[in-house]
C-alpha positions in Angstrom: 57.9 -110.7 103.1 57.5 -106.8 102.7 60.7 -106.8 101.0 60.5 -109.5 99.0 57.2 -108.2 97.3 58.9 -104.7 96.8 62.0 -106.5 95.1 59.5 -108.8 93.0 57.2 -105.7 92.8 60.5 -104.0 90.7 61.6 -106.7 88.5 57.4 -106.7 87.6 58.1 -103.0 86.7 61.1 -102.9 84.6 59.6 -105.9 82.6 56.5 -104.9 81.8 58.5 -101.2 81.0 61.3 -102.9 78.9 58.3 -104.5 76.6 55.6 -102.2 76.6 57.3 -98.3 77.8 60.1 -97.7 75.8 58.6 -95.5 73.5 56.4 -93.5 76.1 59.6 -92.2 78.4 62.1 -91.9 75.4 59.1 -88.9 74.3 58.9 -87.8 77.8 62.1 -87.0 78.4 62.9 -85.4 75.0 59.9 -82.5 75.2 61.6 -80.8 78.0 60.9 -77.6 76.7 57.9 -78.0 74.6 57.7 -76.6 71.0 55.7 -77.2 67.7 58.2 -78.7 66.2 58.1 -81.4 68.3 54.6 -82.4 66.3 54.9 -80.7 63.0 58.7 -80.6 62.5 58.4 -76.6 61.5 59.8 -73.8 63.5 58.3 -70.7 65.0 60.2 -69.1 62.6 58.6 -70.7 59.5 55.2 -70.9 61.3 55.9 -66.6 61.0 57.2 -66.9 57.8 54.2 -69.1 56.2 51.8 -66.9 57.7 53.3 -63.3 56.1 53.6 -65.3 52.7 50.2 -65.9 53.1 49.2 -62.8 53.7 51.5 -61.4 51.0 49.5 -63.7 48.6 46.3 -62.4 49.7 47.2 -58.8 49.1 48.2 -59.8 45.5 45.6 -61.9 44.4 43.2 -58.7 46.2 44.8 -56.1 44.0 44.9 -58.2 40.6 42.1 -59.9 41.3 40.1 -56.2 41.4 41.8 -54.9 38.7 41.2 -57.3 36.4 38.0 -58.1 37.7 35.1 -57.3 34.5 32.0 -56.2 36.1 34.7 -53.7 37.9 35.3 -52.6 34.1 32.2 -52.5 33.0 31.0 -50.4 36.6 33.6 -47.8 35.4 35.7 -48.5 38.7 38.5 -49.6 36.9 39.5 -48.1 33.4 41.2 -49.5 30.4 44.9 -48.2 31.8 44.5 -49.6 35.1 42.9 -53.0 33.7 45.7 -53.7 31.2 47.8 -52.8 33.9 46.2 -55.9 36.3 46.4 -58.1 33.7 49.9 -57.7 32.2 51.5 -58.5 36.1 48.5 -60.6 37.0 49.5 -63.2 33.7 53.4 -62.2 35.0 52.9 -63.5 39.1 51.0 -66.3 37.6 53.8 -67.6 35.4 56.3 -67.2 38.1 55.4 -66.2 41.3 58.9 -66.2 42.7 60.3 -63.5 39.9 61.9 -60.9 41.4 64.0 -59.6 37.8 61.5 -59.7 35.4 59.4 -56.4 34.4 56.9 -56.9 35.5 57.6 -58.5 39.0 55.5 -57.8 41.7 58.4 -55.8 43.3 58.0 -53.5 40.9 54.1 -53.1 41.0 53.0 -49.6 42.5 49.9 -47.7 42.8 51.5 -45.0 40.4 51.0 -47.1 37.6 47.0 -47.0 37.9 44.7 -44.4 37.1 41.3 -43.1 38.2 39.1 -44.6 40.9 41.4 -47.8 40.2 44.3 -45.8 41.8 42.9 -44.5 44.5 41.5 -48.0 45.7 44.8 -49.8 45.9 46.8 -46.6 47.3 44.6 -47.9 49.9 45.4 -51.0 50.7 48.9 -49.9 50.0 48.5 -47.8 53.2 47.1 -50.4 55.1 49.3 -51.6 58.1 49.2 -55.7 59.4 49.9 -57.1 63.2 50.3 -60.6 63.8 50.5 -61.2 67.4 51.1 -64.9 67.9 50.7 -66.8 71.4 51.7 -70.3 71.5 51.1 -72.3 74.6 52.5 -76.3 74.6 51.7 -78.3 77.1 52.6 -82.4 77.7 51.6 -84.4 80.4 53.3 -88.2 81.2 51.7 -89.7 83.9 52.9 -93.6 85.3 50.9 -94.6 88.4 51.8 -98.3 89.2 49.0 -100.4 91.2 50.1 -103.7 93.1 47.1 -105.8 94.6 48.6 -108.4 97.8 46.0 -110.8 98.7 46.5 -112.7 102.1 44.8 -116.7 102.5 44.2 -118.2 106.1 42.2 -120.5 106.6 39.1 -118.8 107.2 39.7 -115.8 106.0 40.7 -113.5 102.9 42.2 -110.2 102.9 43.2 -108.0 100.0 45.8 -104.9 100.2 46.2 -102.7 97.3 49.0 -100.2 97.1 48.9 -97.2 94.3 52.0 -95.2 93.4 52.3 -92.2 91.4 55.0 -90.2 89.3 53.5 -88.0 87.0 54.9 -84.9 85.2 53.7 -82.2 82.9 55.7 -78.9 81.2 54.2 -76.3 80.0 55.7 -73.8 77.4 54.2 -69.9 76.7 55.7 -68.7 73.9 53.8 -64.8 72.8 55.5 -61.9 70.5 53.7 -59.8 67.7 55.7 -59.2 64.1 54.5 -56.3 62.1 53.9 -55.4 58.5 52.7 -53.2 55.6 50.8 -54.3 52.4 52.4 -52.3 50.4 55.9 -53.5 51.8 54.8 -57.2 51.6 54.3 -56.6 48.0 57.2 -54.4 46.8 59.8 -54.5 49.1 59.8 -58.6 50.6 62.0 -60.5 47.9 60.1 -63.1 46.6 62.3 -65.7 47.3 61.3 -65.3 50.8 57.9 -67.0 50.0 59.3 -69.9 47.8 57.9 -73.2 49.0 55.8 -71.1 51.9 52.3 -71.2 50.5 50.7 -74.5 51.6 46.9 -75.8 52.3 45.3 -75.9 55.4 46.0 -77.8 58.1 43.2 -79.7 59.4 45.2 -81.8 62.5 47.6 -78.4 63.3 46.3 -75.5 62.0 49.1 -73.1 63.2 51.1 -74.8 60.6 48.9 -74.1 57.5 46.7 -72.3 55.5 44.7 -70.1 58.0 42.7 -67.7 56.0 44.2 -64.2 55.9 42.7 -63.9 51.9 39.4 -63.6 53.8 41.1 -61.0 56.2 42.2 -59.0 53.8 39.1 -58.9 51.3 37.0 -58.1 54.4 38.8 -55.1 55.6 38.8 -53.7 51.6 35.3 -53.9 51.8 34.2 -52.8 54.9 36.6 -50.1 54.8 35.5 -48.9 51.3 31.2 -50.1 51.4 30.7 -51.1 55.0 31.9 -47.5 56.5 33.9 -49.3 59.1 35.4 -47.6 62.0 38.4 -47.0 64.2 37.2 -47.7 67.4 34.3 -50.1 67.5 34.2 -50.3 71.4 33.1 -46.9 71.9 29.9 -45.0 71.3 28.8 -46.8 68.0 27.2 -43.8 66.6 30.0 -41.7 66.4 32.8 -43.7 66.4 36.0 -41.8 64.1 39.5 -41.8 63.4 40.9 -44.6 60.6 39.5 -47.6 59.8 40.7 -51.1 61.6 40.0 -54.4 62.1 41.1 -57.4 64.8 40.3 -60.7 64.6 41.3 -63.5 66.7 41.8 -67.3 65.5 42.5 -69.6 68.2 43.3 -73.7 67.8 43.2 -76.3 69.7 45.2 -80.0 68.7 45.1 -82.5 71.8 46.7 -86.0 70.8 47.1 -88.9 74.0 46.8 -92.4 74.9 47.0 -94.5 77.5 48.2 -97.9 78.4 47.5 -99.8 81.3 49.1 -103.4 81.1 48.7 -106.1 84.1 50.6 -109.0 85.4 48.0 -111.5 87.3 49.2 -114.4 89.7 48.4 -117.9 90.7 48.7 -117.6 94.5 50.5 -121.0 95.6 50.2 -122.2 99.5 48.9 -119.5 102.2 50.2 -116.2 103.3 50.3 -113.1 101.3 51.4 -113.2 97.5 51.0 -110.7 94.9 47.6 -111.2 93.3 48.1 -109.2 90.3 50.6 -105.9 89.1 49.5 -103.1 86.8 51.4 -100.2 85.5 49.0 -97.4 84.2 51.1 -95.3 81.9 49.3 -92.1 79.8 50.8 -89.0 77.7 48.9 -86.7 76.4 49.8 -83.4 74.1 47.6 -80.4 74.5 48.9 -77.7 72.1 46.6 -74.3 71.6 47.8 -71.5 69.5 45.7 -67.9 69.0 46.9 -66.0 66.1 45.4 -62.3 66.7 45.4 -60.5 63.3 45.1 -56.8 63.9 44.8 -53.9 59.7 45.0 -50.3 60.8 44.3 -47.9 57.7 47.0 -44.8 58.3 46.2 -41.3 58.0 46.9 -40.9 54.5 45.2 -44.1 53.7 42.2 -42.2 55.8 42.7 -39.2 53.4 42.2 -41.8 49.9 39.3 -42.9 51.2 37.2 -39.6 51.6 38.7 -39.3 47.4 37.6 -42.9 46.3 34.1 -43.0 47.8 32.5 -41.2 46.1 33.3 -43.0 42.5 32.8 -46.5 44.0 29.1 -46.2 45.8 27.6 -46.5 41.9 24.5 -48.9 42.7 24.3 -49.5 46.0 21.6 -48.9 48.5 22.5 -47.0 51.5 20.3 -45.9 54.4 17.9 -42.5 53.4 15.1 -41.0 55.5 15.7 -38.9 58.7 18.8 -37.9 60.6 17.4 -40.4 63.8 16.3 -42.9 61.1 20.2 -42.5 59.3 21.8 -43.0 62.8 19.8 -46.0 63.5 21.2 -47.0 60.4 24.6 -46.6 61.1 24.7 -47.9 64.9 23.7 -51.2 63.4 25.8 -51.3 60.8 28.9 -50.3 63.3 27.6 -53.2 66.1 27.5 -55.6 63.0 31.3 -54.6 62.2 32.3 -54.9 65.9 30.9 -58.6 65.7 32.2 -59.5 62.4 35.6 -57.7 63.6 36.3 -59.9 66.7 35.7 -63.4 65.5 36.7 -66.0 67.4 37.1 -69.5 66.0 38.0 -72.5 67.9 39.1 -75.7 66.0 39.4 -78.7 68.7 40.7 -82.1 68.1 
């Protein structure tokens, strides 16, 4: 009897599995080595690539944006060379972004061609260097744990047997490196081509794989570095933290997709003995995908140098801390732990 409910049990199996399973064990036995392409179709490669676009973009639109920018005009922080200047390759990248021939492509944009505070200001950014350290973890899970309930009739008795089996399976896939960069290299020395077709929106379901925010980055470390006094190493003594300025911020997303299936085969027990009262196969796969993209801007020392030169033409109308030395370096120990927060952001998106 045992072995004729194990061979029943098996035809059960691979029926309900021919109708109903197809579809679940073709995708488990493709992901062997789990990737992102396996749910956006884009490569670690082009997840990179997107991401240094991006950030090219946001260095761009930074510069142009301040130079062309009118209360910076009318503030005297950006004259009438450096203006025209903004606006003649600002109208240029507008018209064709990808231009890498025309006069006034942005390859051939350089701080030299400014003048006054103007100059000074995006020597800086043009000094300022970029980590990406990207750490990619992928795991799937495919779980089929068949249940088979015997039920036994005698006379005067009943007695049920169930009998559970499992088989389930999960890979895992780490994949960390860091790629490094340099505004003023994004801007003058990537070929534009390299960006065609890269800048895209935000991804709300995979957010590895879109937009992710680096304009923000970027604006953030300008100003700190150049109105918020920010520091090189915000994890030591906060009032007299030195060296050149930098920022890390960490972004890290989370994207789980799964379902679950559980169909059942019930029977009409005929006669006494034991029969199979009912068959289930409870199949699940689930996709767990989290991805922490750790931005790291590092002013260098002659970037350090252009900043003790440019302060002292942009501070025009704002309020800093006055009073006594103690109530100055109150002052300034807040304003350092307030960088340190705002400098190690962590942002989880789950799904």
């Amino acid at each position: 009897m045992a072995a004729k409910a194990e061979r029943f049990l098996k035809s059960v199996v691979r029926v309900v599995v021919g109708i109903l399973g197809p579809t679940f064990f073709l995708q488990s036995c493709v992901n062997i080595h789990p990737l992102p392409d396996d749910v956006v179709h884009l490569s670690t490669y082009n997840i990179v690539r997107q991401v240094r676009c991006e950030t090219r973009k946001a260095v761009i639109d930074s510069v142009l944006g301040f130079l062309t920018d009118d209360a910076n005009h009318d503030a005297k922080k950006v004259d009438d060379r450096a203006r025209a200047v903004g606006q003649r390759f600002r109208q240029a990248f507008k018209a064709a972004p990808y231009d890498f021939e025309g006069p006034v492509s942005m390859l051939r944009f350089n701080p030299d061609l400014l003048s006054g505070n103007a100059k000074l200001i995006v020597s800086l950014l043009w000094n300022t260097g970029v980590a990406y350290n990207f750490d990619l973890t992928m795991m799937e899970k495919n779980d089929f744990d068949p249940e088979v309930n015997f039920l036994g009739s005698w006379t005067r008795s009943t007695l049920s047997v169930g009998l559970k089996g499992t088989f389930d399976r999960q890979r895992q896939n780490e994949r960390q490196f860091t790629i490094t960069d340099n505004f003023g290299d994004l801007v003058g020395k990537l070929h534009p081509a390299y960006c065609r077709n890269q800048i895209v929106e935000a991804n709300i379901t995979y957010p590895i794989a879109g937009k992710v925010g680096m304009e923000r980055v970027v604006q953030d470390f300008l100003v700190l570095t150049l109105f918020g006094n920010l520091s090189g190493d915000a994890s030591k003594d906060i009032t007299s933290s030195k060296g050149p300025p930098s920022m890390v911020e960490q972004l890290q997303f989370t994207t789980t997709v799964g379902g679950s299936t559980t169909p059942k085969v019930t029977f009409v027990p005929v006669g006494s003995g034991v029969h199979i009262a009912d068959a289930s196969l409870g199949l699940s796969a689930s996709r767990t995908d989290t991805h922490k993209l750790t931005t790291g801007l590092y002013l260098l020392a002659a970037g350090e140098k252009l900043l003790v030169e440019a302060k002292p033409g942009i501070f025009l109308g704002l309020i800093t801390a006055t009073g006594s030395a103690a109530e100055r370096g109150a002052a300034r120990a807040v304003d350092q732990f307030l960088e340190q927060k705002l400098n190690q952001t962590n942002i989880t998106i789950q799904y």
